[in-house]
N, C-alpha and C positions, 0 to 999 in steps of 0.2 A: 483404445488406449485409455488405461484409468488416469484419472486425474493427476495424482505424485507421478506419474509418468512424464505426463504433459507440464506440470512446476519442473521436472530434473528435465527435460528436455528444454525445457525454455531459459533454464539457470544455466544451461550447458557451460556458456562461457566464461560466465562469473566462476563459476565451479571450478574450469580449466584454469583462469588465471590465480584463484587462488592455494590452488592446489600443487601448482607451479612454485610460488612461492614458499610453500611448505616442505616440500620433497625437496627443493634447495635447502632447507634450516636440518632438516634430517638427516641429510647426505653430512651435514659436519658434524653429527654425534648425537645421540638420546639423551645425554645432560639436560639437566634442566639446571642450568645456568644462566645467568643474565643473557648472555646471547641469544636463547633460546627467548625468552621471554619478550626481549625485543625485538625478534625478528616476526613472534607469534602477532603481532600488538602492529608492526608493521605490514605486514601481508593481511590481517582485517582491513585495516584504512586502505589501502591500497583496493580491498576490494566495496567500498565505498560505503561501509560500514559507519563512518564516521569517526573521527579521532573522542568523542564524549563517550560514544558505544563500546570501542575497540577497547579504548581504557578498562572501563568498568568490567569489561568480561576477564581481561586477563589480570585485572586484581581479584575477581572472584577465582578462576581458576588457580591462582598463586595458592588463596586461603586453604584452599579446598586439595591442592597438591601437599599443602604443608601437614594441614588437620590430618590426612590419607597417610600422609608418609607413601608420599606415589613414588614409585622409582625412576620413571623416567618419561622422556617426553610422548611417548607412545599411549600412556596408561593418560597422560593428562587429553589427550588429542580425544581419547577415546568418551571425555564426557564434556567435550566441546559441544556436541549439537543442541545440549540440555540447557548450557547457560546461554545457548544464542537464541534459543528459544524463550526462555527467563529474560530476556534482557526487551525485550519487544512488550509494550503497554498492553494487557488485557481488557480485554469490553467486556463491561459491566452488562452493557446488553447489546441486540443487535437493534440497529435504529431501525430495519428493514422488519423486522419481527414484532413490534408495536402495534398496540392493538389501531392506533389510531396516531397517525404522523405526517407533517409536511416535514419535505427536505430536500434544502436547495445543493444544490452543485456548484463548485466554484473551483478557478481552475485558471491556467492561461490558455491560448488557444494552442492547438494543436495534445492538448492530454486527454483527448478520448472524452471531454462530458459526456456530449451528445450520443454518444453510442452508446456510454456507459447507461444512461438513466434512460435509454431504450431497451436494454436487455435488462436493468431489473423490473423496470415493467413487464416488461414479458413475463419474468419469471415470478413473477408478484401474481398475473393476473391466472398462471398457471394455478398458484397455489389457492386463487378462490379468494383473491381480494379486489376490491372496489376501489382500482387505481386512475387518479387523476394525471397527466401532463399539464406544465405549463411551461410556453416556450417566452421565455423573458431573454433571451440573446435574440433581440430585436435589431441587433447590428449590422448582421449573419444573415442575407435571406436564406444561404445552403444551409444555416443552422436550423431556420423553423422548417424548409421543405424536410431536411433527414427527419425530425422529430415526429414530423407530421406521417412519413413513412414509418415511422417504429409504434405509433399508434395507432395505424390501421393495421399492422400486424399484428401487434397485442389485442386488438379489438378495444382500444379503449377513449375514451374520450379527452381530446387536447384544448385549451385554450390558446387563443395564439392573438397577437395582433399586426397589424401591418409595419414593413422594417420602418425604423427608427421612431418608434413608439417609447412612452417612457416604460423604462421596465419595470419599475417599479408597482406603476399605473395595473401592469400585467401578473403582475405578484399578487398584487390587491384582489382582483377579478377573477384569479384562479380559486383564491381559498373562496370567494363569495361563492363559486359555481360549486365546488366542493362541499358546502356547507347543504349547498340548495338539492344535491344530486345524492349527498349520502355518500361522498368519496371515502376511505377510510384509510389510503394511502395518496398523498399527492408529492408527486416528483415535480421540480421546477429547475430547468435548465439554465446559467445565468449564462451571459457574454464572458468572455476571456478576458483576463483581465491581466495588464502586466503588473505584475507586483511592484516591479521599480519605479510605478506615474502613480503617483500619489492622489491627481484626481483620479485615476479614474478608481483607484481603492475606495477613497472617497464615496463615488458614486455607487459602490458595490456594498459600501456599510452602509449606504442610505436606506438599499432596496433590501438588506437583511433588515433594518431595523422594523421598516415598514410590516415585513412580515413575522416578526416575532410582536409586533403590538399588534398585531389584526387576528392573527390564528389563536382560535381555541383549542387544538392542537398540538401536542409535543412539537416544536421547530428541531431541526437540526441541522447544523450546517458541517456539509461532507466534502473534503478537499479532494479532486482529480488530480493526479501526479501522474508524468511520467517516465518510467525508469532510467529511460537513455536518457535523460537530463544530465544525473549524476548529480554531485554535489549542489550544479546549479537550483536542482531541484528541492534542498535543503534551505538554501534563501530562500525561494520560495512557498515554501509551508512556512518559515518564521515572519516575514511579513503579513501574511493572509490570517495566519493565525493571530499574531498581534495586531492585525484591525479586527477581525471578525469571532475571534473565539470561538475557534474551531473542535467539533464535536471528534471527528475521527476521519481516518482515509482512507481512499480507494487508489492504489497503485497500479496503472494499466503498462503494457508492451514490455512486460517481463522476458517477454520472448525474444531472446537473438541479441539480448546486451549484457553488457560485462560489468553491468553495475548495479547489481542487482542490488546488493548489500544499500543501496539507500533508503529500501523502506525499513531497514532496521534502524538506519540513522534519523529518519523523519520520527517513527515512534516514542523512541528510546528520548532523544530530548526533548522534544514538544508532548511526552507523556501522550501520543494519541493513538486509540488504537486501529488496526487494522479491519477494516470490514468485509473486503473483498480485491482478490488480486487478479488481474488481468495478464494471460499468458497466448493472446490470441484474436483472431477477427471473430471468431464463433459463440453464438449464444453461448455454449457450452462451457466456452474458458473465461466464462467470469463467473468467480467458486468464491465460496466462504473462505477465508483463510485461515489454516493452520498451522501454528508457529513452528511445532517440532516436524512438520512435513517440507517447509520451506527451509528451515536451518538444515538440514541431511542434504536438500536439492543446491543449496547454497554450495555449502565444502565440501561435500563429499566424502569419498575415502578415499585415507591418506599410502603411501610407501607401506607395504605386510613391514612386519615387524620383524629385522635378521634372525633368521635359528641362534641360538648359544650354542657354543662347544660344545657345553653336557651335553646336549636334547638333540646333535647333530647325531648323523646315522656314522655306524663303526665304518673304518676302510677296510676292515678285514675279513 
């Protein structure tokens, strides 16, 4: 199964729900009338797009129906996947494709870090780079055991220290070892963190600052999201990112929820972009992400568009 298989299988539902609500706004006529427009503008939010995102696409599409002289809601539906695509933050680069980078993971628990920044390691060490681990979720001893499993699979070397070690302490020691080993990619896994406890944000900007004054290194700090969250997950990219100044994200468990549309809402207002989206347990389904592959697996396609009289076949 190629990959756009596996994003439109794993968006199935978000697809289905919003598609739902569309072939309801169709059923009462191809005017592009206010109705139309706000029912377009509600069936996004609804599929969790975000009311800042849903806005902005269906005032571009307005522009863009007007400038056209489009006839009807069909011809506008038809250049929906272009502006949902347009509407998602582009990366200037990829932080994974650097000649030379630390980059921590940050996240709450249960969003997939640990897995995550074991499978780009893998796929880092596949491609013939000099990848570090550092297990700084000192909280977690299942944290450091998984991590420790993902790099004797990748074959690569982990720092780690005994649970409830300061993390920070561990952030320090990784880039020293990195420095001392010739690492040229170092992944650093942090503890969960709930967005809404202020200490422990707190403690999570402490252990970033630590490692952006210590690495000589590009830092980057890359947010774990995930999808079933929903909106919830929207608060939580706006606080992590207004403590920590966040670089870009990784959206995992795309697969089998109906909410999908939130990594258009996290991008689109926090400006961040998308590095890699998770649609699975498998090395495999964690891809590069592309915005006009995910927009198509997002909405899909809409109600054929009714024959006209003219173009209808004769009865006689």
């Amino acid at each position: 199964m190629g990959f756009f298989n596996r994003i439109s299988e794993g968006l199935s539902r978000s697809r289905e729900k919003f598609s739902e609500q569309i072939n309801v706004l169709l059923d009462r006529g191809p005017d592009l009338d206010e109705d139309f427009w706000d029912g377009l503008e509600e069936a996004l939010i609804l599929s969790d797009v975000g009311a800042l995102a849903a806005s902005d696409i269906v005032e571009k599409l307005r522009d863009s129906a007007k400038r056209k002289a489009l006839p009807d809601a069909y011809s506008v539906l038809d250049m929906l996947y272009d502006h949902i695509a347009d509407t998602f933050t582009p990366a200037d680069e990829d932080v994974f494709d650097l000649e030379e980078a630390v980059v921590l993971f940050v996240g709450v628990n249960g969003s997939g870090k640990t897995t995550t920044v074991g499978k780009i390691a893998f796929d880092a060490t596949q491609k013939g780079r000099r990848v570090l681990l550092g297990s700084a979720d000192t909280f977690r001893a299942a944290a450091i055991e998984q991590l420790e499993i993902w790099a004797k699979r990748a074959e690569v070397e982990i720092v780690t220290r005994q649970r409830g070690s300061d993390p920070a302490s561990v952030c320090f020691e990784t880039i020293e070892r990195a420095e001392a080993s010739g690492a040229d990619m170092v992944l650093i896994d942090t503890a969960g963190r709930l967005h809404t406890s202020e200490d422990l944000m707190r403690e999570l900007e402490k252990v970033v600052n630590v490692v952006r004054k210590r690495s000589k290194a590009d830092v980057k700090t890359v947010l774990v999201i995930d999808a079933t969250t929903g909106q919830n997950g929207l608060q939580q990219a706006r606080q992590f990112n207004q403590a920590l100044d966040l670089d870009g994200l990784i959206v995992t468990k795309l697969d089998g929820t109906a909410k999908g549309g939130i990594a258009l809402a996290i991008s689109h207002e926090l400006g961040l972009p998308l590095y890699r989206i998770g649609v699975g347990e498998g090395i495999e389904d964690l891809r590069h992400f592309d915005p006009h592959e995910f927009a198509q697996a997002l909405v899909g396609d809409f109600a054929a568009k009714p024959t006209s009289p003219s173009t209808s076949p004769s009865n006689s």
